[in-house]
C-alpha positions in Angstrom: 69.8 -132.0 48.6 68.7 -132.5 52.1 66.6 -130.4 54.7 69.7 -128.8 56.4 71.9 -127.7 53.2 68.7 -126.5 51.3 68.5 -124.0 54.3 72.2 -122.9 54.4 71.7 -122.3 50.8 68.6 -120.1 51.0 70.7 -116.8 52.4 73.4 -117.1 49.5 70.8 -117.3 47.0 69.1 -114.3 48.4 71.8 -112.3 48.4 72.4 -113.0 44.9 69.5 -112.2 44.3 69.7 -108.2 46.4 72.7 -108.1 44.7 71.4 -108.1 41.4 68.3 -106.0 42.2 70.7 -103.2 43.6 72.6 -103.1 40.3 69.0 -103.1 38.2 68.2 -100.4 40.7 71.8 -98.6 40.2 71.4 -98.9 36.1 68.4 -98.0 36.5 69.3 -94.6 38.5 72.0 -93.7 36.6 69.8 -93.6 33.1 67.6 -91.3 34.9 70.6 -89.8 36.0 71.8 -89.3 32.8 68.7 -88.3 31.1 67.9 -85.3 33.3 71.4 -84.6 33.0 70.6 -84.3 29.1 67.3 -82.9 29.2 69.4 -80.1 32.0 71.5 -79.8 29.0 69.1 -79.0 26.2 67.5 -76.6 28.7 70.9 -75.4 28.7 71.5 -74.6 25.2 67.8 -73.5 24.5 68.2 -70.7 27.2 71.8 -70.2 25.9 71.1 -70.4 21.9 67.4 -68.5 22.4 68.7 -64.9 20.5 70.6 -66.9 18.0 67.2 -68.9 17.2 65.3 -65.7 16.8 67.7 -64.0 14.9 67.6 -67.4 12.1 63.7 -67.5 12.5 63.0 -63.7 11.8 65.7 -63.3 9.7 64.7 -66.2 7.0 61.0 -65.5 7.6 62.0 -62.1 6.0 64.1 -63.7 2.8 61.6 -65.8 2.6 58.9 -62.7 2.2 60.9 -60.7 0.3 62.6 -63.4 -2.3 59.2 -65.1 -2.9 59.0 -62.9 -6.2 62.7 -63.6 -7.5 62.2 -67.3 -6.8 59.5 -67.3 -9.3 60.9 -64.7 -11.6 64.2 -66.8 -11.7 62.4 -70.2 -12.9 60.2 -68.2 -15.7 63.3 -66.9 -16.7 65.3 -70.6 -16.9 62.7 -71.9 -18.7 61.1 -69.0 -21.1 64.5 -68.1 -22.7 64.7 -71.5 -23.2 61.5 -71.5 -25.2 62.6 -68.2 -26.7 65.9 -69.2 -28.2 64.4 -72.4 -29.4 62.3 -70.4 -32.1 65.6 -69.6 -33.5 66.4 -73.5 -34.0 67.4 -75.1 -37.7 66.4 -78.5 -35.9 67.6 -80.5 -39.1 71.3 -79.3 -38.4 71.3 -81.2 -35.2 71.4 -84.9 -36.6 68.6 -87.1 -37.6 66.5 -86.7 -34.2 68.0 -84.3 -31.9 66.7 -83.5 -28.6 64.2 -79.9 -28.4 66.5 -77.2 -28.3 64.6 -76.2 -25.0 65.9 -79.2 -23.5 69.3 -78.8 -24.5 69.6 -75.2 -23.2 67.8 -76.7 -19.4 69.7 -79.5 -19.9 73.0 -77.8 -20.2 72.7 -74.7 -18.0 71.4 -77.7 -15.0 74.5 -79.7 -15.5 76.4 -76.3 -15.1 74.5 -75.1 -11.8 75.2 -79.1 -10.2 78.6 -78.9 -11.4 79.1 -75.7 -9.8 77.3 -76.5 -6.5 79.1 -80.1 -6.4 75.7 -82.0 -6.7 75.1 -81.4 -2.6 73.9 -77.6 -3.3 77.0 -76.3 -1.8 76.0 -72.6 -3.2 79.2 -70.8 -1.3 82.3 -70.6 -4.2 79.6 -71.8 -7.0 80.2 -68.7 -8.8 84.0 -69.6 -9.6 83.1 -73.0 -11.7 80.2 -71.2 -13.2 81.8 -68.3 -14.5 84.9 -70.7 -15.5 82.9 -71.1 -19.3 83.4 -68.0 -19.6 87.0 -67.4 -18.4 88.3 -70.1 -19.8 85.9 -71.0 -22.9 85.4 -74.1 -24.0 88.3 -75.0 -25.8 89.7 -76.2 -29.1 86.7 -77.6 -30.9 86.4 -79.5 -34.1 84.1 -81.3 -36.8 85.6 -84.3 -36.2 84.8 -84.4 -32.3 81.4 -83.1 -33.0 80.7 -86.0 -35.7 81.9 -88.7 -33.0 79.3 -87.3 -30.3 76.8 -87.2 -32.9 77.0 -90.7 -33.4 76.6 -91.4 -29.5 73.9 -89.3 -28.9 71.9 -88.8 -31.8 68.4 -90.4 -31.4 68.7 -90.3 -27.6 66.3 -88.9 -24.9 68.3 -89.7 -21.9 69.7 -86.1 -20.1 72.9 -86.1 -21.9 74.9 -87.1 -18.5 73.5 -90.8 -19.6 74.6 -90.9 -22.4 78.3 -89.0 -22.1 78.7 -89.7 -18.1 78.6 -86.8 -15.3 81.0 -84.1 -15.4 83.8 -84.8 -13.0 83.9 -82.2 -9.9 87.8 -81.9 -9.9 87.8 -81.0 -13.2 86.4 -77.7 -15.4 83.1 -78.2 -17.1 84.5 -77.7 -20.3 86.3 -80.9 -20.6 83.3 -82.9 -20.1 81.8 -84.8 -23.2 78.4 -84.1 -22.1 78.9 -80.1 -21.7 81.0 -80.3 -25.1 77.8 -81.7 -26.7 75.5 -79.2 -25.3 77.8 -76.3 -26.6 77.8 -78.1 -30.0 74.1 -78.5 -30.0 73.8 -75.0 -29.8 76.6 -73.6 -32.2 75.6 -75.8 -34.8 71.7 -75.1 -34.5 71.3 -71.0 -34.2 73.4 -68.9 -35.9 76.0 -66.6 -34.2 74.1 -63.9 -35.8 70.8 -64.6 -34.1 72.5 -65.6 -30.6 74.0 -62.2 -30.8 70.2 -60.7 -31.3 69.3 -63.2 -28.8 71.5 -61.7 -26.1 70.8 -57.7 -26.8 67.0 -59.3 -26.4 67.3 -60.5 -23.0 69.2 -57.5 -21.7 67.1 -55.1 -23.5 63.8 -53.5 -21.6 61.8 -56.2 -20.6 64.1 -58.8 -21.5 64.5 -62.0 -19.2 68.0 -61.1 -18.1 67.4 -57.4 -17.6 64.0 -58.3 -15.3 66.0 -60.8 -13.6 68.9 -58.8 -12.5 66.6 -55.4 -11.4 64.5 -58.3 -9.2 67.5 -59.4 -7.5 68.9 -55.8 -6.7 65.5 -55.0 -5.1 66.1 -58.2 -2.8 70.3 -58.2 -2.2 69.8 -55.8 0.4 67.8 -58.4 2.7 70.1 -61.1 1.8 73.4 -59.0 3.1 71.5 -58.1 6.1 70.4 -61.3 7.4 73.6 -63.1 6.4 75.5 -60.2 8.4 73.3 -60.9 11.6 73.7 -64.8 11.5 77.1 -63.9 11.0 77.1 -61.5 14.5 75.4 -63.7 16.1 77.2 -66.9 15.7 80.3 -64.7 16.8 78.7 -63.8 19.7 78.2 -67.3 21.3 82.0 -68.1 19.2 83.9 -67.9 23.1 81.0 -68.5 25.2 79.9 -71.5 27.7 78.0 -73.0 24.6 79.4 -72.1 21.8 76.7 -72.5 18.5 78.6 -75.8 17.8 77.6 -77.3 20.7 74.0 -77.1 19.4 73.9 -79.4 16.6 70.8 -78.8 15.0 71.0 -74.9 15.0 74.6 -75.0 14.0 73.5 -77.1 11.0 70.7 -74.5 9.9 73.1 -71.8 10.0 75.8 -73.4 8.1 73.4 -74.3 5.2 71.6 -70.8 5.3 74.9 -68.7 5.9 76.4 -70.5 2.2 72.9 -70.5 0.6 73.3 -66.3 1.6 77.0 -66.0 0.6 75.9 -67.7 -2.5 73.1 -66.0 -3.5 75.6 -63.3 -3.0 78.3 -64.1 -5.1 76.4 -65.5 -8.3 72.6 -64.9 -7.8 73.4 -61.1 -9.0 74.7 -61.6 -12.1 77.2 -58.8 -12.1 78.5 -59.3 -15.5 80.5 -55.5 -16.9 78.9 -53.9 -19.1 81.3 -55.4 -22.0 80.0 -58.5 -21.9 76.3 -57.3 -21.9 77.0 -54.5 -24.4 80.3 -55.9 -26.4 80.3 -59.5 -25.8 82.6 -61.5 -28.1 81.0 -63.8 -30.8 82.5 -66.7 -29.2 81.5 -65.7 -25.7 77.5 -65.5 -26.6 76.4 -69.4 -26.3 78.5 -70.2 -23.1 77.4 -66.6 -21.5 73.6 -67.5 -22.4 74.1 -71.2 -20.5 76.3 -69.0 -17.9 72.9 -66.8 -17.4 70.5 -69.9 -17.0 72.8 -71.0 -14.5 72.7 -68.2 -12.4 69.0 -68.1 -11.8 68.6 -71.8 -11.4 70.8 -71.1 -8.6 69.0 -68.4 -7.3 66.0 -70.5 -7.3 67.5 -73.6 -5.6 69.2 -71.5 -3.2 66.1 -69.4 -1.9 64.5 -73.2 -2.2 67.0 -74.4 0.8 66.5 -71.0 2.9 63.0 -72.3 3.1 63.6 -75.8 4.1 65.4 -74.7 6.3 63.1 -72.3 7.7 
């Protein structure tokens, strides 16, 4: 290239070049641009959301307080009746090297509680599927099925979901194989007799069942309070400029609290009538006891999210 067309071509090739550094410069303006206008935004919803924040931070801090005792009371209780019922066991009617009747009982009432939370802890509705052993029962039974289980599972230390597969969500508990073995486990290794002395135990004074429910009647009062102001103030913002939805993260914390409340509402109590604590049915005694364990492993892993998400 000579002298002459090297110097016409020196102004296009600087205005290439301005060109470019004005759209850097543009690019560059408008992430600013957009960044205050987010950082505006979250300002925004701060401001906006601020009562609806207190209200979830001084509301859980105060389940938190108040449930601290239940939390704890609810675990001894999963796992002392569990050690309670197993001095009742006739181990040798279980096959040739059954599992520790403790660990058929945790086994069995923790299959219930996931069943009935849909493995993701979804605590709201949880009472339905949990109470369904009792409504419905387990159905027909036989020898025959029991002998075939026996000879899948006997010898085996796996949680019994390994060995019989995960009870399906879509369906009742009761028609799972694993579930079915627990409830066999049980029938054929304490005798009606004893789980009906078993039962009058742990409703009796100072049975685990009878603690457990006076604990939770002491706390319920705090739980329906602070699930009624989540509930008043999510309404409150419900029409407004910035509606709790728009603030993703605090929406999310009052979704999980408000069904870990509603919940803890619905099961944690363990309102059973008096007919099944007083009168229960022979047939009704094994699946009410797993029905029981379930209950306050729920009430434990519930208050367990509340914190988290505290």
């Amino acid at each position: 290239m000579d002298y002459a067309n090297f110097m016409n071509s020196v102004p296009s090739a600087l205005s290439a070049v301005a060109s470019i550094a004005a759209a850097i410069a543009a690019w560059g303006s408008l992430k600013v641009s957009r960044e205050s206008k987010r950082i505006a935004e979250q300002g925004a919803l701060a401001l906006h959301h601020g009562a609806a924040s207190k209200a979830f931070s001084d509301g859980l801090e105060l389940v938190a307080r108040e449930s601290e005792e239940l939390s704890s009371l609810a675990l001894d209780v999963w796992s002392r009746l569990a050690r309670d019922i197993e001095r009742h066991d006739r181990r040798e009617l279980g096959g040739s090297d059954p599992r520790p009747l403790r660990h058929v009982l945790t086994n069995g009432s923790e299959m219930l509680e996931k069943h009935a939370t849909k493995h993701h802890k979804n605590f709201h509705h949880a009472h339905r599927p949990l109470f369904s052993i009792i409504l419905n029962g387990i159905g027909k039974t036989s020898e025959e099925e029991y002998q075939n289980l026996l000879k899948k599972a006997d010898g085996t230390y796996l949680d019994f979901e390994a060995v019989f597969g995960t009870p399906r969500i879509d369906r009742d508990i009761s028609s799972s194989l694993a579930f079915r073995w627990v409830y066999y486990q049980l029938i054929h290794r304490v005798e009606n007799g004893e789980w009906r002395e078993i039962w009058k135990s742990a409703w009796g004074g100072g049975g685990w069942l009878k603690l457990y429910r006076d604990e939770f009647k002491q706390v319920e009062p705090v739980l329906k309070s602070t699930l009624e102001n989540l509930k008043l103030e999510k309404a409150k913002l419900q029409h407004s400029v910035f509606p709790l939805d728009s603030n993703e993260s605090l929406n999310r914390k009052y979704k999980r609290a408000m069904d870990a409340l509603q919940g803890l509402l619905e099961a944690g109590k363990l309102d059973l009538s008096e007919g099944y604590i007083t009168r229960p049915h022979s047939d009704d005694l094994v699946l009410l006891v797993l029905y029981s364990m379930g209950v306050v492993l729920l009430t434990a892993s519930a208050i367990d999210v509340l914190a988290y998400e505290f």
